[in-house]
LUMTIVO-110889 format. One record per residue (C-alpha): residue in one letter; x, y, z. Coordinates in steps of 0.001 Angstrom, whole numbers, plus 500000, padded with zeros to 6 digits. Layout:
<rs>
aXYZ ...
</rs>
This chain:
<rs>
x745877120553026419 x747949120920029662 x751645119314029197 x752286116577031741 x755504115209033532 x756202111537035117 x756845113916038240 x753570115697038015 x751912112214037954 x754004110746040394 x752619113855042658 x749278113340041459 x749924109728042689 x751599110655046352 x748545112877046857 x745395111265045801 x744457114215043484 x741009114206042039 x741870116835039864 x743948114431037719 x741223111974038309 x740935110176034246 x743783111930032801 x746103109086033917 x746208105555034876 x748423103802037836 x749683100181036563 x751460098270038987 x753836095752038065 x753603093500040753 x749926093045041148 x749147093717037053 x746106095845038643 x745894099591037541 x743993102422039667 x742654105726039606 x745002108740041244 x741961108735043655 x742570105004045009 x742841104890048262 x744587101868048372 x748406101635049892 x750864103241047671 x752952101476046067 x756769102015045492 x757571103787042600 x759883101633040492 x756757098862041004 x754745102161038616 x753851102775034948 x751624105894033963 x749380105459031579 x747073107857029706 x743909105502028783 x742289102922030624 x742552101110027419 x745980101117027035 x746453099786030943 x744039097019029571 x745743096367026337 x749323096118028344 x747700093027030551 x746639095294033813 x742790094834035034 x740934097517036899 x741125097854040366 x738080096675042382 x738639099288044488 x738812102706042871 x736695101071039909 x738921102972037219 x736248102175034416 x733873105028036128 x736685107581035822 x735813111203034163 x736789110892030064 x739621113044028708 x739992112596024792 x742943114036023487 x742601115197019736 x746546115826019945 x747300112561020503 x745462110518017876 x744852111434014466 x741487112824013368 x739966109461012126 x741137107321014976 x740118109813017086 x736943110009015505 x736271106095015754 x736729106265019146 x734275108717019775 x731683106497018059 x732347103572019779 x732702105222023228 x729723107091023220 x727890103827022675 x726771104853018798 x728971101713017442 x730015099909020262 x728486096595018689 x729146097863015534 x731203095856012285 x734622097227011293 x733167097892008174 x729603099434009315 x732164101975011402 x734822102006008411 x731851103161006417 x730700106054008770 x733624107760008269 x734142106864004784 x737109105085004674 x738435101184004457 x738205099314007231 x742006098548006447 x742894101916006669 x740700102446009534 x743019099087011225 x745803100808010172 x745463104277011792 x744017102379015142 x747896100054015115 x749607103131014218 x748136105597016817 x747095103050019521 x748988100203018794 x746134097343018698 x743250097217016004 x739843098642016453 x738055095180017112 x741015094630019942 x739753098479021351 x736495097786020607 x736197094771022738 x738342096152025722 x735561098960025747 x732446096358025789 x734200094353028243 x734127097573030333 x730623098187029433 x729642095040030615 x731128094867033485 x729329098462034304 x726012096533034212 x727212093113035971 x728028095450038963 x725358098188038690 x722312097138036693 x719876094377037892 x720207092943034453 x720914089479033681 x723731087981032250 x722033086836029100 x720231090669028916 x723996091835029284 x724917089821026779 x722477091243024377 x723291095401025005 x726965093969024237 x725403092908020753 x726329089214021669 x723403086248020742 x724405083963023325 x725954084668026799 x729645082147025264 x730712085760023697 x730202087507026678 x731869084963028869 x734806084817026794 x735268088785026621 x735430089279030674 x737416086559030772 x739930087657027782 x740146091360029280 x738750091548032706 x739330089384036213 x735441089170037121 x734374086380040474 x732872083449038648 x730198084036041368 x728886087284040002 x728875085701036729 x726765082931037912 x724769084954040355 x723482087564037215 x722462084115035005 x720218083454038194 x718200086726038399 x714839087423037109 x713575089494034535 x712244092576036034 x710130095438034518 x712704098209034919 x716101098440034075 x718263099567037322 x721563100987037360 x724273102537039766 x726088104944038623 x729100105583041059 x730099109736041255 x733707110659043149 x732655114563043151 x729820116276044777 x726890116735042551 x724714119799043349 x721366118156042572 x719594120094044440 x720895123551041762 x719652120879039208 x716507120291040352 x715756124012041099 x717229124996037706 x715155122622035709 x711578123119038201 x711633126529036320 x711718125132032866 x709569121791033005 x708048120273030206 x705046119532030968 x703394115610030489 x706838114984029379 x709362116214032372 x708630116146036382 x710419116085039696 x709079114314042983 x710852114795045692 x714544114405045056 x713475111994041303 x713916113873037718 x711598111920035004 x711446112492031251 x710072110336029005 x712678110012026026 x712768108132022663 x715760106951020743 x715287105488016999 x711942104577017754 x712361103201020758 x709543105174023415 x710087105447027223 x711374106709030389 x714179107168032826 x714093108343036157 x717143109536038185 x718371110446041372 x721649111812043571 x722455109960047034 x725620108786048373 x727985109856046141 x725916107495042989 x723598108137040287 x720362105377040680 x718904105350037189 x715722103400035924 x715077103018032280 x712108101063030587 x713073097745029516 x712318099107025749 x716099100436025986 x718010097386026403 x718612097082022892 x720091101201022611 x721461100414026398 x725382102123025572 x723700105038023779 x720769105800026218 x723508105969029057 x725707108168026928 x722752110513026498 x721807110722030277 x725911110981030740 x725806113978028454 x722707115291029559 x724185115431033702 x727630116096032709 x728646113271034350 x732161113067032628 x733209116005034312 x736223116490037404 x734127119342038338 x736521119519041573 x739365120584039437 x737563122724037259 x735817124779040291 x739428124810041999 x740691126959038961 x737734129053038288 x737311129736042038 x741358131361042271 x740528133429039194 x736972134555040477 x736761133653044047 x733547136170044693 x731680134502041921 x732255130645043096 x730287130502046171 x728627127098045805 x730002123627045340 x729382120792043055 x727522123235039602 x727653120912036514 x725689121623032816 x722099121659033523 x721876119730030295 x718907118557028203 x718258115433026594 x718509116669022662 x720232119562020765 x717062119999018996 x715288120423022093 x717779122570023548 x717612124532019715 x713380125025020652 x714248126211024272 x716824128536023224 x714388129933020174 x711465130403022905 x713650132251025219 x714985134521022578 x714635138091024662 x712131137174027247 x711706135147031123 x712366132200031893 x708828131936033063 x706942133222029359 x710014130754027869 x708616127835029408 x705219128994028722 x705941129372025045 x707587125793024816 x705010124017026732 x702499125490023730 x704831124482020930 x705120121178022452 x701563120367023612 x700560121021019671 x703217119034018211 x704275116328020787 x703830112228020141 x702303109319022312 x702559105748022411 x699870103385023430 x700083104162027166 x699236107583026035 x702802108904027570 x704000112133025713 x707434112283024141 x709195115827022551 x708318116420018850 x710773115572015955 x711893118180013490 x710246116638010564 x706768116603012450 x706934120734013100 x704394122547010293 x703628126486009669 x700239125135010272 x700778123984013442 x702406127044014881 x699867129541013753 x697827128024016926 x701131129210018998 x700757132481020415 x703691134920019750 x704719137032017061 x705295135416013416 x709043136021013381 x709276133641016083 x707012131133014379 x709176131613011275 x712441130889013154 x710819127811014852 x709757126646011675 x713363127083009822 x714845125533012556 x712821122415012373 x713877122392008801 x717157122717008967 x717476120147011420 x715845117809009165 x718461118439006786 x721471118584008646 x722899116526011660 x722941119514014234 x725790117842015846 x728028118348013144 x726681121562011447 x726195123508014611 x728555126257013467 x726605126762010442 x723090126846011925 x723454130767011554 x722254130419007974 x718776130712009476 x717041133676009885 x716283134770013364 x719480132768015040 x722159133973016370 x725290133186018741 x723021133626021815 x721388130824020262 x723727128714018820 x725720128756022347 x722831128115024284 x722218124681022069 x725805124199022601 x726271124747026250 x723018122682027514 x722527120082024292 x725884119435023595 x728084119755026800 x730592122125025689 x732779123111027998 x734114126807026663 x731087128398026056 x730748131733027234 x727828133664027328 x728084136924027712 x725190138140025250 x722843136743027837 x720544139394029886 x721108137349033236 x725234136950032361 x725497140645031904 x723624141396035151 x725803139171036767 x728938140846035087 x727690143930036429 x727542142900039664 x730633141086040525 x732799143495037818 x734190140860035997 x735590142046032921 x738331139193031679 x736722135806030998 x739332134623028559 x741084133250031747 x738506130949032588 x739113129053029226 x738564125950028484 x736032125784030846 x733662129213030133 x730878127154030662 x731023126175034041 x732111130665034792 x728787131202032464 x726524128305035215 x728134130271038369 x727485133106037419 x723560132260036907 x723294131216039993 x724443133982041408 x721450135675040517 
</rs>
């Protein structure tokens, strides 16, 4: 991780730098309101300052977030270095919306430990206890769907994991400065069919290279684009249904089915994940582009993500040496034999533990592909792909081509680099570029560039 100075934050400050944009936090003393570096608020003297790394600690000290610069939608930076591996790991879970409304114990449990000794890392490394950082990071939550979501306050109360809207009222008010008004305004609103959300985005977003990108590799009944509007049906733990979502005006507009207010943290992880949303892609193109100016052309390329690891694991294994275009036909046979529907007859992706050798002897390609589809399934049913990624090369027929692609486009990563890939090498060829280890840690966003290049 990059070493930073109070000076190199106090410039960060003095010029408005998105590129430290969520690696630090500007308290101010005299107004107990912290900001992003992006604010563009007046500046404030220096000896009125305190830097600090995590919006949670500016919380924790007594600070609220600017109304402004809305510091709560700021990219995410989690630094291994500074926490221990458990802490670390706790935070994860509850950030990414798996256990926000979670029991001490229920998390203690996941990562099978005490929930005292769980407390005690959290006061050690953070200096408050979990349920103290839990509840700073719902409070956040929440007030991402009193501003953004047409969701009621009592519906907000529920994704929070709250029965009645008392809990929720005496969170914002505990950690966050939020008008009565809205409060009272959300109680009044109707139920609606949809769920609708803002999502606010400080860097440009190159939705159209998403949109083309993904038109090539649509699943049918399942994914579609009209007009500017990606749609996927999705399902999470049994819960069936859809999102739609759009780019204007610097902001995401999502709409969810109403079926995902209970999973509402984790769904918006997913999509998060899925659009790379938690990415300063400004800084990252401003390094790639003065190591490989000729290969940066265009603005704004994030991680054509999709919605799974397993998915991305049955794209990657149907474009194992061939197009894009026989790819896309080969997945759209695997899933038309083994996808699900609901009631409204709406398709959704398979699920490993629905994939038979019976079933793909109607696909048509050669066996060895069948085989490695099949292997894959099972594996997957065995092992939390997430976690055993590195080991998924215990199956025959997968490789690092493969095991980067799931990583790059179901996982987010970052560093990924490849160069096995016919179109990378092509694209090697053709700009000369022969040192990539430069480009570190962010080989991912070289290896989208350089696609797009074709």
């Amino acid at each position: 991780m990059e070493k930073y100075t109070t000076d190199i934050f106090k410039q960060a400050r003095m010029s408005r730098d998105p590129r430290f944009d969520g690696k630090v936090f500007i308290a101010v003393k005299s107004t107990k309101i912290f900001c992003r570096t992006i604010c563009p608020a007046k500046l404030p003297l220096e000896k009125n300052v305190i830097y600090y790394l995590s919006k949670e600690e500016a919380i924790s000290a007594g600070y609220r977030p600017c109304f402004r610069c809305k510091p709560e939608f700021s990219p995410s930076y989690n630094e291994l270095s500074r926490y221990s591996i458990i802490t670390q790991k706790a935070v994860e879970l509850i950030q990414s919306g798996e256990m926000l409304t979670a029991s001490i114990e229920e998390i203690a449990s996941t990562l099978f430990t005490s929930s005292r000794n769980l407390n005690k890392a959290f006061t050690k490394n953070l200096g408050m206890s979990l349920k103290q950082f839990q509840n700073m990071v719902k409070a956040l939550f929440a007030k991402k769907l009193l501003y953004s979501s047409n969701l009621s306050i009592v519906e907000i109360s529920e994704a929070c994991g709250y029965s009645s809207v008392s809990g929720l009222y005496n969170l914002i008010n505990r950690f966050l400065k939020v008008p009565v008004r809205k409060l009272l305004s959300k109680s009044n609103e109707e139920v609606k069919q949809t769920i609708d959300l803002k999502i606010p985005y400080m860097h440009f977003y190159n939705w159209d290279f998403f949109l083309t990108f993904q038109s090539k590799r649509l699943i049918n009944h399942i994914e579609s684009i009209q007009g500017k509007v990606y749609r996927r049906t999705i399902e999470i733990e049994n819960i069936k249904g859809y999102f739609e979502i759009k780019y204007e005006d610097n902001s995401f507009i999502v709409t969810l089915s109403r079926s995902f207010l209970p999973k509402m943290p984790e769904v918006l992880r997913k999509i998060s994940v899925m659009f790379d949303l938690n990415s300063n892609v400004s800084f990252i193109e401003d390094k790639l582009r003065n190591l490989y100016p000729s290969v940066i052309k265009d603005k704004g390329l994030h991680i054509p993500g999709v919605f799974s690891a397993y998915e991305a694991g049955i794209r990657a294994i149907c474009g194992q040496q061939v197009s894009v275009s026989a790819a896309t036909n080969l997945l759209n046979q695997f899933v038309s034999i083994f996808h699900t529907e609901d009631e409204y007859a709406n398709h959704y992706f398979p699920c490993p533990q629905e994939i038979t050798m019976s079933g793909l002897d109607r696909m048509k390609t050669t066996q060895s592909k069948k085989d490695t589809l099949f292997a894959f399934s099972q594996w997957c049913c065995n092992h939390n792909i997430n976690s055993h990624i590195d080991s998924l090369d215990q199956v025959k027929g997968i490789g690092p081509w493969t095991i980067n692609y799931i990583k790059l486009r179901g996982m987010n990563a970052s560093d990924i680099w490849m160069e096995t890939d016919l179109g990378i090498k092509k694209a090697l060829n053709k700009f000369e570029l022969r040192d990539s280890d430069a480009a570190a840690p962010w080989r991912s966003y070289l290896s989208i560039h350089l696609w797009s290049n074709l």
